[in-house]
C-alpha positions as a printed NumPy array, in Angstrom:
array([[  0.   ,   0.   ,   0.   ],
       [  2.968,   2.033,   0.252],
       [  4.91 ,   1.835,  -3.056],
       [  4.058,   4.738,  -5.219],
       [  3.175,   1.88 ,  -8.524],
       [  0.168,   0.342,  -5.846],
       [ -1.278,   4.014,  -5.547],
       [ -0.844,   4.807,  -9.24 ],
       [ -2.747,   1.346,  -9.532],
       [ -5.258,   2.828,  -7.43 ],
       [ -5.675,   6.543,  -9.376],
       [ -5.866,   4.022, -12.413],
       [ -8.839,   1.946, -10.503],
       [-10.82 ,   5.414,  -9.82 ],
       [-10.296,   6.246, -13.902],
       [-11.595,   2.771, -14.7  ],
       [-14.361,   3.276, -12.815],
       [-15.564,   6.531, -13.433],
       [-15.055,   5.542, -16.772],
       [-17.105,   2.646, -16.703],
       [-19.656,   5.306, -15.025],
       [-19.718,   6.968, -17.859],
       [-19.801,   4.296, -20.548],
       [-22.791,   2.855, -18.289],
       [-24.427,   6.306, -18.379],
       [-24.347,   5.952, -22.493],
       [-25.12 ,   2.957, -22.777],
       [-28.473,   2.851, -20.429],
       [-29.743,   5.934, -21.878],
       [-29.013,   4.759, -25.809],
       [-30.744,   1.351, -25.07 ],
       [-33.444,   3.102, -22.748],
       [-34.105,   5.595, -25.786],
       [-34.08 ,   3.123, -28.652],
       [-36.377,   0.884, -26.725],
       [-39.239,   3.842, -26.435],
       [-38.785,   4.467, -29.833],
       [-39.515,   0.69 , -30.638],
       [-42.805,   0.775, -28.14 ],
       [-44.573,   4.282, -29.201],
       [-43.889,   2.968, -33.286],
       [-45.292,   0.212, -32.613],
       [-48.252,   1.839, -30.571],
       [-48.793,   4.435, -33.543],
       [-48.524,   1.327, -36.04 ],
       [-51.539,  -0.501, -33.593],
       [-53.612,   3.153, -33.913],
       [-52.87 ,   3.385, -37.341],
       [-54.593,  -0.376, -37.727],
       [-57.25 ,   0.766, -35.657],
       [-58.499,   4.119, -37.831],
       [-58.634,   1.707, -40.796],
       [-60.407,  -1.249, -39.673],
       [-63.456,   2.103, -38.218],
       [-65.774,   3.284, -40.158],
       [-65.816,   6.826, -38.705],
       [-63.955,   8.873, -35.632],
       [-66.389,   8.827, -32.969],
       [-66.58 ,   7.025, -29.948],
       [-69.324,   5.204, -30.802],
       [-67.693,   4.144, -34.28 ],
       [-64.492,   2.637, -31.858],
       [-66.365,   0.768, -29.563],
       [-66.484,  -2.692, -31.719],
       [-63.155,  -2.133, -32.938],
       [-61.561,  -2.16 , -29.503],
       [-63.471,  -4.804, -28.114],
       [-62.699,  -7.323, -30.621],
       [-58.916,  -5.763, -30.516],
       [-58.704,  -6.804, -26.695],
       [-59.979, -10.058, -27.26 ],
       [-57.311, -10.796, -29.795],
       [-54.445, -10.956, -27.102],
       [-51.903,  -9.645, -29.185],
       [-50.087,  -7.965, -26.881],
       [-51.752,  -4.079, -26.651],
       [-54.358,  -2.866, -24.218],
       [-56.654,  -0.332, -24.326],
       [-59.384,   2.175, -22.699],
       [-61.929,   3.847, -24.706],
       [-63.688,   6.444, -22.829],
       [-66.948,   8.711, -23.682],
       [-66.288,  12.553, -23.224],
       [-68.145,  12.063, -19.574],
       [-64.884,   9.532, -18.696],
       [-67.202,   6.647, -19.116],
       [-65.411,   3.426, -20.063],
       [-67.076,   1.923, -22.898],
       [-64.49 ,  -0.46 , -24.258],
       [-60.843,  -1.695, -23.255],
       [-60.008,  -3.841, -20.979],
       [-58.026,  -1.317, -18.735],
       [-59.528,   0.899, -15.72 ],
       [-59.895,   4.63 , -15.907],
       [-56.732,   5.919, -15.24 ],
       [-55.752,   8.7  , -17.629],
       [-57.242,  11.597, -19.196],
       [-54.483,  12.623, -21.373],
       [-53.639,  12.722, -24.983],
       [-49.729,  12.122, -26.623],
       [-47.609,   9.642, -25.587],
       [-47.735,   8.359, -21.929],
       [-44.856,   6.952, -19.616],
       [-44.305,   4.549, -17.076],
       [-48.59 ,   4.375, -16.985],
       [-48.512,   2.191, -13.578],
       [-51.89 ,  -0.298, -13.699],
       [-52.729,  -2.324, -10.678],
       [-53.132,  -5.898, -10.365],
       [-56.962,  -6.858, -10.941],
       [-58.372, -10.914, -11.195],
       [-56.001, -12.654, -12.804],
       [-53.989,  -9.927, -14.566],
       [-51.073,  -8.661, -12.546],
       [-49.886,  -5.124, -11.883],
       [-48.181,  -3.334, -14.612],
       [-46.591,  -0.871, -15.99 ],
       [-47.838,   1.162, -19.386],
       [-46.064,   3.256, -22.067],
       [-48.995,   4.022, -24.858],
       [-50.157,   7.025, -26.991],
       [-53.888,   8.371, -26.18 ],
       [-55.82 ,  10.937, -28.551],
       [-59.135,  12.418, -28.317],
       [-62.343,  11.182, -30.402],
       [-63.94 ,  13.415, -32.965],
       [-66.714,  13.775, -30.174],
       [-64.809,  14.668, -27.036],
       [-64.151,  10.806, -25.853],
       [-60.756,   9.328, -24.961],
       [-58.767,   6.587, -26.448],
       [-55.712,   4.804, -25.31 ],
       [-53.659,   2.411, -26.7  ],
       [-50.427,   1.04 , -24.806],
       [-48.218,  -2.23 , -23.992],
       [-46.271,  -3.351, -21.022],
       [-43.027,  -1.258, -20.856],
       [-41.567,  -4.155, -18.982],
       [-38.877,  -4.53 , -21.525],
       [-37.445,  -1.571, -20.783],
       [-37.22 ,  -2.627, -17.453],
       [-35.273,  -5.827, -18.307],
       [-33.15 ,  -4.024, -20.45 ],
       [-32.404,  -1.311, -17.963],
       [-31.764,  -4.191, -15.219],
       [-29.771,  -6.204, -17.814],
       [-27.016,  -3.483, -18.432],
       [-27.178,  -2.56 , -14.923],
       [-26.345,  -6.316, -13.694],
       [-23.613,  -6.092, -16.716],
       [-21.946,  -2.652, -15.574],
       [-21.748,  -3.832, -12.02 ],
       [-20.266,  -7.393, -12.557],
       [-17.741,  -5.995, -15.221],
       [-17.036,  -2.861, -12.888],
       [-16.282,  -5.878, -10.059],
       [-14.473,  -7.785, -12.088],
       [-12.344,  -4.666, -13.563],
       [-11.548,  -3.604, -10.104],
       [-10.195,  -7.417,  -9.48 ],
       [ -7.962,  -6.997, -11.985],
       [ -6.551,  -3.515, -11.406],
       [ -5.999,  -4.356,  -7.738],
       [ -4.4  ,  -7.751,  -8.567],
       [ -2.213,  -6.331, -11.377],
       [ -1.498,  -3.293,  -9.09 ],
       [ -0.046,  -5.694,  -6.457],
       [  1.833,  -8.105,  -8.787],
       [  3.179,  -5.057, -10.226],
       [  3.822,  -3.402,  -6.862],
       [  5.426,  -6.924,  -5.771],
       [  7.738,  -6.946,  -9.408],
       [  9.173,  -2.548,  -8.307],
       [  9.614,  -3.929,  -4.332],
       [ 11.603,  -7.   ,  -5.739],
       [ 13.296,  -4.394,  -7.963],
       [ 14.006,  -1.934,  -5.194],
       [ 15.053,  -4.305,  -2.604],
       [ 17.89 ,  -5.583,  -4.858],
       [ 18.937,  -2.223,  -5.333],
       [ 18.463,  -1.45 ,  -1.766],
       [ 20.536,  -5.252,  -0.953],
       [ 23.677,  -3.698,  -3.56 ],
       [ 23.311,  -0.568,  -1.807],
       [ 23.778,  -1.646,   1.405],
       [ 26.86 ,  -4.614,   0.325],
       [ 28.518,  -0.989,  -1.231],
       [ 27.929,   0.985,   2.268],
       [ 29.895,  -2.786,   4.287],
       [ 32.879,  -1.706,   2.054],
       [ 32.228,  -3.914,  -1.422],
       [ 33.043,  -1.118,  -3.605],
       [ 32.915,  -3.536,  -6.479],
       [ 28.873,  -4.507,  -6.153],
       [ 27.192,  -2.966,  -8.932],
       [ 23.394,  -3.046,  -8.725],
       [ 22.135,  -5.41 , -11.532],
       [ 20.12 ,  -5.044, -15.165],
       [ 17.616,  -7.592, -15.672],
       [ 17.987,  -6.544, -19.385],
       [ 14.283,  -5.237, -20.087],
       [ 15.492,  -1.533, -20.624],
       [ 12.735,  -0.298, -18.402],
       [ 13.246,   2.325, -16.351],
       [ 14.587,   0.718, -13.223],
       [ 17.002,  -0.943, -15.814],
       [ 18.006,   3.173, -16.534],
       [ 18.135,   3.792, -12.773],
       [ 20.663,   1.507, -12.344],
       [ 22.721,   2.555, -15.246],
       [ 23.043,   5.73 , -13.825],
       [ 23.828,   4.74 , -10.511],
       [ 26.362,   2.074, -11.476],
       [ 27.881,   4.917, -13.623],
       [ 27.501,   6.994, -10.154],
       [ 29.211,   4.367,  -8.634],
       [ 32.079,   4.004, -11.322],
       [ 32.705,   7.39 , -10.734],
       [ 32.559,   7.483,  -6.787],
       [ 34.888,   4.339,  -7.322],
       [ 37.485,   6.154,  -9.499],
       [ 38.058,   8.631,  -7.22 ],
       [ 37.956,   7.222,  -3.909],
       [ 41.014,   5.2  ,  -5.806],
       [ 42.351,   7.842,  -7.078],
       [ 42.82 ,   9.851,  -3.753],
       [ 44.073,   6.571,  -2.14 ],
       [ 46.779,   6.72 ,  -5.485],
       [ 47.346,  10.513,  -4.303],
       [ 47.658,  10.12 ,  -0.914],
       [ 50.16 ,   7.277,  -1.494],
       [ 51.837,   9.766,  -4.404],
       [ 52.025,  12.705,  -2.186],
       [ 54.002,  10.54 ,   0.708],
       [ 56.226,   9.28 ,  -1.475],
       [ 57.34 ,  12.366,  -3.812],
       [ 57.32 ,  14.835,  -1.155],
       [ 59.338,  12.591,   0.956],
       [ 62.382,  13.29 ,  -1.145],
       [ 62.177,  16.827,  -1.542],
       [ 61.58 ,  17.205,   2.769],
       [ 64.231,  15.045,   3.231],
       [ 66.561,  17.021,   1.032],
       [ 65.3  ,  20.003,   2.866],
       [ 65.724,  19.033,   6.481],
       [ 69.307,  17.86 ,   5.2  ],
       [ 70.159,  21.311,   4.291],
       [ 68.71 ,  22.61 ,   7.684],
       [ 70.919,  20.296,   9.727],
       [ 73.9  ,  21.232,   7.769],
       [ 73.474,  25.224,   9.343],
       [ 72.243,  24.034,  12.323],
       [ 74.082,  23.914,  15.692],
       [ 77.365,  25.13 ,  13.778],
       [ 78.858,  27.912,  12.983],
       [ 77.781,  28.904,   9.807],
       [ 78.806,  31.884,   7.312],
       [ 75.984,  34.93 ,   6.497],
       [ 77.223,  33.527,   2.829],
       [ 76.417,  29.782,   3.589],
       [ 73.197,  30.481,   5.566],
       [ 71.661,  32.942,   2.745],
       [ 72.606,  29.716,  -0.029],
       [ 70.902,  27.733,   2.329],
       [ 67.93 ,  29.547,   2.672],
       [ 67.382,  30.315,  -1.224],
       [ 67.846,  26.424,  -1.589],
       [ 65.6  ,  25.714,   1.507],
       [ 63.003,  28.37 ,  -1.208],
       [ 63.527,  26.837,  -4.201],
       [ 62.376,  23.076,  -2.634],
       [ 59.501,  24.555,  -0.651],
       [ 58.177,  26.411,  -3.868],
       [ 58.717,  23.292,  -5.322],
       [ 56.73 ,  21.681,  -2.815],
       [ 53.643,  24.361,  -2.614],
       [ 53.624,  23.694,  -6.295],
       [ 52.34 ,  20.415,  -6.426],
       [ 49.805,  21.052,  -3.739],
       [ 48.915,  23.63 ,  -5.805],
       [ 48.688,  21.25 ,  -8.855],
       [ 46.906,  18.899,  -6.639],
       [ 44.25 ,  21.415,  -5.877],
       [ 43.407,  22.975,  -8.894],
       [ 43.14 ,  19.076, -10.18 ],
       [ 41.095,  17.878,  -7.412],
       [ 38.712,  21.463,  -8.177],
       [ 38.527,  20.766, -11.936],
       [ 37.695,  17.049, -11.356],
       [ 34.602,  18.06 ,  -9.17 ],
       [ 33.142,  20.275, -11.855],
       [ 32.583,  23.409,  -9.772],
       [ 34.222,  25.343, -12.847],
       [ 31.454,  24.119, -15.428],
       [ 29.611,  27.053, -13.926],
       [ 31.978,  29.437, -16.161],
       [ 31.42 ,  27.748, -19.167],
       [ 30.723,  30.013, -22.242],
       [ 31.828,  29.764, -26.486],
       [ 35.182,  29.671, -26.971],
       [ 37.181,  29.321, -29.647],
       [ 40.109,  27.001, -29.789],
       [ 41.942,  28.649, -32.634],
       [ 42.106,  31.693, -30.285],
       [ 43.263,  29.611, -27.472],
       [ 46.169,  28.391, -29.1  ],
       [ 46.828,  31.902, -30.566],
       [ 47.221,  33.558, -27.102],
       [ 49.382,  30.499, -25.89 ],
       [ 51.542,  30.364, -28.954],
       [ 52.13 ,  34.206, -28.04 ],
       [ 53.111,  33.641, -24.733],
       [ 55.587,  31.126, -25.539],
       [ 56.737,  31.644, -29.167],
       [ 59.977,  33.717, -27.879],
       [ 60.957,  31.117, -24.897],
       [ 60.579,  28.056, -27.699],
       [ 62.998,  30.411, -30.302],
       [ 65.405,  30.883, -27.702],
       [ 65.652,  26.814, -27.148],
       [ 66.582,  26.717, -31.035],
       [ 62.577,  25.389, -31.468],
       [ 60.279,  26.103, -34.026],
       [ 56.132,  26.711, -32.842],
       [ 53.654,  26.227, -36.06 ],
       [ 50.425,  27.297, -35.757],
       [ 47.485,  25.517, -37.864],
       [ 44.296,  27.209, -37.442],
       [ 42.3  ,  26.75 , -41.176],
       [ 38.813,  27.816, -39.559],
       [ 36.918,  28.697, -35.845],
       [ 36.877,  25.722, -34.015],
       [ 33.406,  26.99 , -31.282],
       [ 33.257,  24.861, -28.574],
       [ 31.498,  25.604, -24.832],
       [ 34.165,  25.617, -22.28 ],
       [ 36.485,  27.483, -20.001],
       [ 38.678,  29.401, -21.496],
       [ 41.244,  30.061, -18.567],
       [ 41.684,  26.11 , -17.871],
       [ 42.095,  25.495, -21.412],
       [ 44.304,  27.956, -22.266],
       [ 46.55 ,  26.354, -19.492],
       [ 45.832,  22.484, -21.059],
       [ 47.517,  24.297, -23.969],
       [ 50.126,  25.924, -22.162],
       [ 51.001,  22.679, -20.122],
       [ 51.224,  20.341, -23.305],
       [ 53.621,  23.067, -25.129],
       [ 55.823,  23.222, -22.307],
       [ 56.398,  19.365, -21.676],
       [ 56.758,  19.091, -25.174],
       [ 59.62 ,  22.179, -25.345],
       [ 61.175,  20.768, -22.444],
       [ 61.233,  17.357, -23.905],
       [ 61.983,  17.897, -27.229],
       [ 65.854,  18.864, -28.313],
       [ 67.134,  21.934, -29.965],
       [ 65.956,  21.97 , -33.597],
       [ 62.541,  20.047, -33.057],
       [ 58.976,  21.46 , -34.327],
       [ 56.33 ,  22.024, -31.618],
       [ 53.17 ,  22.528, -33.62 ],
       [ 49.943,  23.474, -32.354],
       [ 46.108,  22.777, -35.252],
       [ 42.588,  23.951, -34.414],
       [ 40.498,  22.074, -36.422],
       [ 36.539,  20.637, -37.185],
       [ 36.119,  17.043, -37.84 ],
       [ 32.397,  16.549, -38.804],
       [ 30.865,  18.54 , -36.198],
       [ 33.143,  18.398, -33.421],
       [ 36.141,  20.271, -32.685],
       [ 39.508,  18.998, -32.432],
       [ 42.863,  20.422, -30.889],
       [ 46.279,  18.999, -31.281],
       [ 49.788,  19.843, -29.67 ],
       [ 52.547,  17.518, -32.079],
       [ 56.382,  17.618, -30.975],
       [ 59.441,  16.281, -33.171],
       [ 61.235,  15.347, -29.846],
       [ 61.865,  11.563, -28.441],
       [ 57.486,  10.766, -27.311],
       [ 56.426,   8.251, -25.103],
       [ 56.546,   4.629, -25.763],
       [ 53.139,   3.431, -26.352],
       [ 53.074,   0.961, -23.667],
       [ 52.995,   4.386, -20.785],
       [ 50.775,   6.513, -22.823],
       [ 48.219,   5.385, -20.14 ],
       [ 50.141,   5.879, -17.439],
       [ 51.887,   9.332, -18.111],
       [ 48.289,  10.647, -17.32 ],
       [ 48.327,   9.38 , -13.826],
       [ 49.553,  11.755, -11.125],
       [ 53.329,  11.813, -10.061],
       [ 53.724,   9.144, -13.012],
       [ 56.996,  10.   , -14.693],
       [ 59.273,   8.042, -17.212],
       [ 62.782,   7.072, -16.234],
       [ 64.308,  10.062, -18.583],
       [ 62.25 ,  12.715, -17.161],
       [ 63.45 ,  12.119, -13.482],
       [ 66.264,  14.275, -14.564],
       [ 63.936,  17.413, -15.497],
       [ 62.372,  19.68 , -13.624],
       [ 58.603,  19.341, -12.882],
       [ 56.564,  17.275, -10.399],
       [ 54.387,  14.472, -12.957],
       [ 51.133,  16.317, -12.557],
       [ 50.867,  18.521, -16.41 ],
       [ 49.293,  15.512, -17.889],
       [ 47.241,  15.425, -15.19 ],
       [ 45.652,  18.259, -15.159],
       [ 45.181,  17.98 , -19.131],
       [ 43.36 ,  14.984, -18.14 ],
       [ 41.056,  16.476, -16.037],
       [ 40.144,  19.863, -18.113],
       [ 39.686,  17.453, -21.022],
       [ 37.011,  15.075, -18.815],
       [ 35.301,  18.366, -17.619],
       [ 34.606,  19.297, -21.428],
       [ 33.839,  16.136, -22.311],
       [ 36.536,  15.797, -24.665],
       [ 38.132,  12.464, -25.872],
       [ 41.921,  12.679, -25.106],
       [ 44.488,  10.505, -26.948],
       [ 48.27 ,   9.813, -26.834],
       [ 49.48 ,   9.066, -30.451],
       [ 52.777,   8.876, -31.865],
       [ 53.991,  11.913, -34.159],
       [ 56.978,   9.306, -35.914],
       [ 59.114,  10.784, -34.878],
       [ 57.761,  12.217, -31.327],
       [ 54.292,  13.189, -29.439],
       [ 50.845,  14.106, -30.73 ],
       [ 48.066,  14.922, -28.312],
       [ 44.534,  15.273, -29.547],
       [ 42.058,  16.369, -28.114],
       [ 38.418,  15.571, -29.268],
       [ 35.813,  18.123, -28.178],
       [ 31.45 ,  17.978, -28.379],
       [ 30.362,  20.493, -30.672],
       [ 29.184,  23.616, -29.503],
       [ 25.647,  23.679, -28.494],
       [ 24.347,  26.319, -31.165],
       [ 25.848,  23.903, -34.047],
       [ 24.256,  20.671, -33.214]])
């Protein structure tokens, strides 16, 4: 009686019935209405039989014609009366003194005839008399009891089913529920890997749980990937506090020089800079990756994205003997942030200018494919064997010939993460000889 479906089944019961109401409401009234019609033609038919078989209007003329018409028992009575309201012929009592069609005439019992009830037509005589001609409505009656007895069982047996389908159904959504409910609770124990099952109809408890396993994916990732971080963060920032508590011990408790102690303190900078850095990095990751910043999303154009990066860095990539390229054939719109993508730019051209030797081609295309917009950073330098593209994009991940190099393994990173907030499709590709990112963005809402 609780689950919503049982109560729908139940606003679905009152429609059915007040349906049926009105169905029943047709229906007696058509039948009802058809059936007079049948009864007073058939009554004008008997009149019409009796003004041809007399010879004259009058009440006089009438008399033998209704007296052999009531012997004949074929299924009409009648009443002739004088204009004093004298019955002269008929074999009913005195009970009218009206002319046009009569209803529901109601004649009690009397001998052997039983009470009844009358629907008949009665006109005046040419001399002021009375006649009346009817038959027993009683089929009306029948009729009107028949559909009545038919409405009511079918409006019983309708309800039956509605309630009985209401609480199979109702059973089917709680058996539904509590197995969501059952996966729900194994997640909240600590089985992070219980996914609440399809049973492969498509309905919409089938696109419930899509969602919320996708929910759950999601919650999954992360919860992982701060476990990953927390991990990361101990272990890289456990070199570079160890180095600087090193360099504090060496000045401390000895007699230093104002010469040693102020190189001590710029290197003590440099490594905690270094260090405020990444958490930093890790911040600005860890607020892109819980989509706060979708809130600034407006049109942008990647082809003047890459234009104000390729600015900004164009004379630091000439000074490194590099060459920046800039491909840009036509507006690439897309709906995005500009600020975080215009450092996804910036962070792919640096790795790839401090990667890449003297001499090497950094190039940076804007481009439509079909209706979606594409960006791509290519580099001439030494790229990453296929086998880490994967893992490059993990925090803190860095490859054996970058250890050398500054930087702290979170660029990627955070490429990954402004790419997932727009929705783009990011892949690592080989450039033969070097790196190509591309970047695969929706279309902009105004061209779809």
């Amino acid at each position: 009686m609780r689950t919503s479906s049982f109560r729908l089944t139940l606003r679905y019961a009152l429609i059915t019935g007040i349906s049926f109401l009105l169905m029943f409401g047709i229906m007696i009234w058509s039948a009802t209405h058809y059936m007079k019609e049948q009864i007073d033609a058939s009554v004008a038919a008997e009149l019409r039989e009796i003004d041809i078989a007399t010879e004259g209007t009058s009440t006089g003329s009438l008399v033998p014609v209704i007296t052999a018409s009531t012997r004949s028992d074929n299924g009409f009575h009648y009443l002739l009366l004088t204009s004093d309201g004298e019955k002269v012929a008929g074999d009913l009592p005195v009970l009218m003194h009206a002319s046009g069609i009569v209803e529901a005439l109601s004649v009690p019992a009397s001998g052997e005839r039983p009470a009844m009830t009358l629907r008949g037509i009665g006109r005046r005589t040419d001399d002021g008399g009375q006649l009346f001609v009817g038959t027993s409505s009683h089929q009306i009656e029948e009729l009107q009891e028949f559909v009545t007895r038919s409405f009511l069982l079918g409006l019983v047996a309708s309800m039956v089913l509605v309630l009985v389908g209401g609480a199979v159904m109702s059973a089917a959504s709680l058996r539904r529920v509590e197995q969501m409910s059952q996966s729900s609770r194994d997640i909240i124990n600590g089985d992070l890997g219980q996914r609440i099952a399809l049973n492969g109809s498509g309905d919409e408890f089938d696109h419930l749980a899509v969602s919320l396993n996708a929910m759950l994916d999601r919650i999954t990732g992360l919860m992982r990937g701060l476990e990953q971080v927390s991990v990361d963060v101990a272990h890289d920032l456990r070199t570079p506090l160890s180095r600087l508590r090193q360099k504090l011990e060496l000045v401390h408790g000895r007699q230093a020089s104002a010469e040693q102690l102020e190189h001590t303190v710029d290197a003590a900078l440099v490594d905690i800079d270094a260090i405020l850095a990444t958490f930093s990095a890790l911040l600005r990751i860890a607020q892109i990756e819980g989509g706060k910043r979708r809130a600034n999303f407006a049109a942008i154009d990647l082809a003047e994205v890459i234009d104000t990066v390729a600015e900004i860095y164009q004379p630091a990539i000439e000074d490194r003997g590099q060459t920046l390229t800039l491909l840009a054939a036509a507006p690439a719109r897309i709906a995005g942030d500009r600020e975080l993508l215009t450092q996804m730019v910036a962070n792919l051209v640096e790795n790839a200018t401090r990667h890449s030797p003297p001499g090497a081609t950094i190039t940076l295309e804007a481009m439509h494919r079909g209706e979606r917009a594409c960006l791509v950073v290519a580099d001439t330098g030494p790229g990453i064997p296929e086998d880490a593209h994967a893992a490059v994009l993990d925090r803190f991940y860095r490859l054996d010939v970058s250890r050398s190099t500054p930087g702290n393994g979170l660029g990627l990173s955070l490429v990954k993460a402004v790419a997932e907030l727009h929705g783009a499709t990011l892949e690592l590709g080989d450039n033969r000889p070097g790196l190509r990112v591309a970047l695969d963005f929706p279309p902009h809402p105004s061209q779809r």
